[in-house]
C-alpha positions in Angstrom: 33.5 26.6 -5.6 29.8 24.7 -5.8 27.4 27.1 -4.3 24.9 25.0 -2.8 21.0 25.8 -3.8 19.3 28.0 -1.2 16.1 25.5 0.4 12.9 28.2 1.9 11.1 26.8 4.7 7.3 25.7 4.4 6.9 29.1 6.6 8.4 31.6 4.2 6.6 30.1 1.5 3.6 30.6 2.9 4.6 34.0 4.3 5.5 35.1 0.8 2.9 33.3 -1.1 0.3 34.9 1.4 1.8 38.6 0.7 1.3 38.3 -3.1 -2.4 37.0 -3.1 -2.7 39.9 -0.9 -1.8 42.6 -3.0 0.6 43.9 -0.5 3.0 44.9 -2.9 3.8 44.4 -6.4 5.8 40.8 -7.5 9.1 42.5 -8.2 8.9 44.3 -4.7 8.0 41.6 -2.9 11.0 39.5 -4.5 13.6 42.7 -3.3 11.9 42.3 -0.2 12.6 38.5 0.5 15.4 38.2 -1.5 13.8 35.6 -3.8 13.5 35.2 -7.7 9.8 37.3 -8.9 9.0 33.7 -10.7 9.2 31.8 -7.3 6.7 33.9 -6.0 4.2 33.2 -9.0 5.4 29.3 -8.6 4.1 29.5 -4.5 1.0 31.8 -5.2 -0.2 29.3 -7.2 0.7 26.0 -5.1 -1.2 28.5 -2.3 -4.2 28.6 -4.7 -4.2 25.0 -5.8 -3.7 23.4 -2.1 -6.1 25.6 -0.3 -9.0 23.3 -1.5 -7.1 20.4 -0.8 -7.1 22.2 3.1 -11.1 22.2 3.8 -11.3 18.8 1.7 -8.6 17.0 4.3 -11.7 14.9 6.2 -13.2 13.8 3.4 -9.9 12.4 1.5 -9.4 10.8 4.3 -13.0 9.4 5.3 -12.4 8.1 1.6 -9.2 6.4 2.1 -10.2 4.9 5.1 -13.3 3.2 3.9 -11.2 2.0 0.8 -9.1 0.4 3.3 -11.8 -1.5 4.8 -13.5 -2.6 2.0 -9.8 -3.9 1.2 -9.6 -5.9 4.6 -12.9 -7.5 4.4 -11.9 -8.2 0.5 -9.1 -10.3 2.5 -10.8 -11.4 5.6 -13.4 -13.2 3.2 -10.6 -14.7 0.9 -9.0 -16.2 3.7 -12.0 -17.9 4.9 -13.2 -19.5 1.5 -9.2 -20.9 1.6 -9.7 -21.9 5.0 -13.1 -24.1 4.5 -11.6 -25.2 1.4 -8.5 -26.9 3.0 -10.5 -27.5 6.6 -12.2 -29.8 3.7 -9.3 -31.5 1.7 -8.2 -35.0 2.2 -4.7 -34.6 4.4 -2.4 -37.2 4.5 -3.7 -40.6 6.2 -2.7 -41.5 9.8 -0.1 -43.5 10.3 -1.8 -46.9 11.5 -3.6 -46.0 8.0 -0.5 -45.9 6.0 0.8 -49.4 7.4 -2.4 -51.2 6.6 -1.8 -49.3 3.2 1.5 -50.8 2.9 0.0 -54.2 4.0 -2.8 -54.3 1.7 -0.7 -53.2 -1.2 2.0 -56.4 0.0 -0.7 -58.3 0.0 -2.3 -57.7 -3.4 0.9 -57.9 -4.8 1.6 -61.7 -3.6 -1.9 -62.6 -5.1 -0.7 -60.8 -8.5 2.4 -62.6 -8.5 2.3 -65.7 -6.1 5.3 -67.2 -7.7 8.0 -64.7 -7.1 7.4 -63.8 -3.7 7.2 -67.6 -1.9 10.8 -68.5 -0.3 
């Protein structure tokens, strides 16, 4: 039979983690204690440790991102207005009265090329 992997809540981690960096008790008594593996103590203390900067620095990261973001939008705000003046300016296909006296004109140029062939 598989014996499936036991999964600690964010809570006991922090519970545990907390213990250790306060001296409570030694590692080993603090893993009989909780039932856990002395190594996964050491392996929370120092997550603790490394993420408690991350904790005070939260609004800053943030600010950060935020303002990346908007730089980002204007980025694409400003693209889309250089495309949009761009082809606001391009030559779109002619009207359609334009295209018949296109037609027309090109009939006609092409009887005074070759009068011969096209009188019935």
């Amino acid at each position: 039979m598989i014996k499936k992997r036991k999964q600690y809540s964010a809570e006991f981690k922090a519970k545990v983690a907390l213990a250790a960096i306060r001296n409570e008790a030694s590692t080993a008594e603090l893993a009989a204690k909780y039932e856990v593996h002395p190594a996964m103590i050491g392996n929370w203390k120092r997550e603790l440790i490394k993420g408690a900067a991350e904790l005070f620095d939260k609004g800053q990261k943030a600010k950060k991102q935020q303002e990346a973001t908007v730089d980002e939008l204007y980025r694409q705000i400003g693209q889309l207005k250089v495309e949009n003046h761009f082809l606001s300016n391009a030559p779109g296909p002619p009207p359609r009265d334009e295209v018949f006296s296109l037609q027309r004109a090109r009939s006609a140029f092409i009887q005074f090329l070759y009068p011969l062939q096209f009188r019935f």
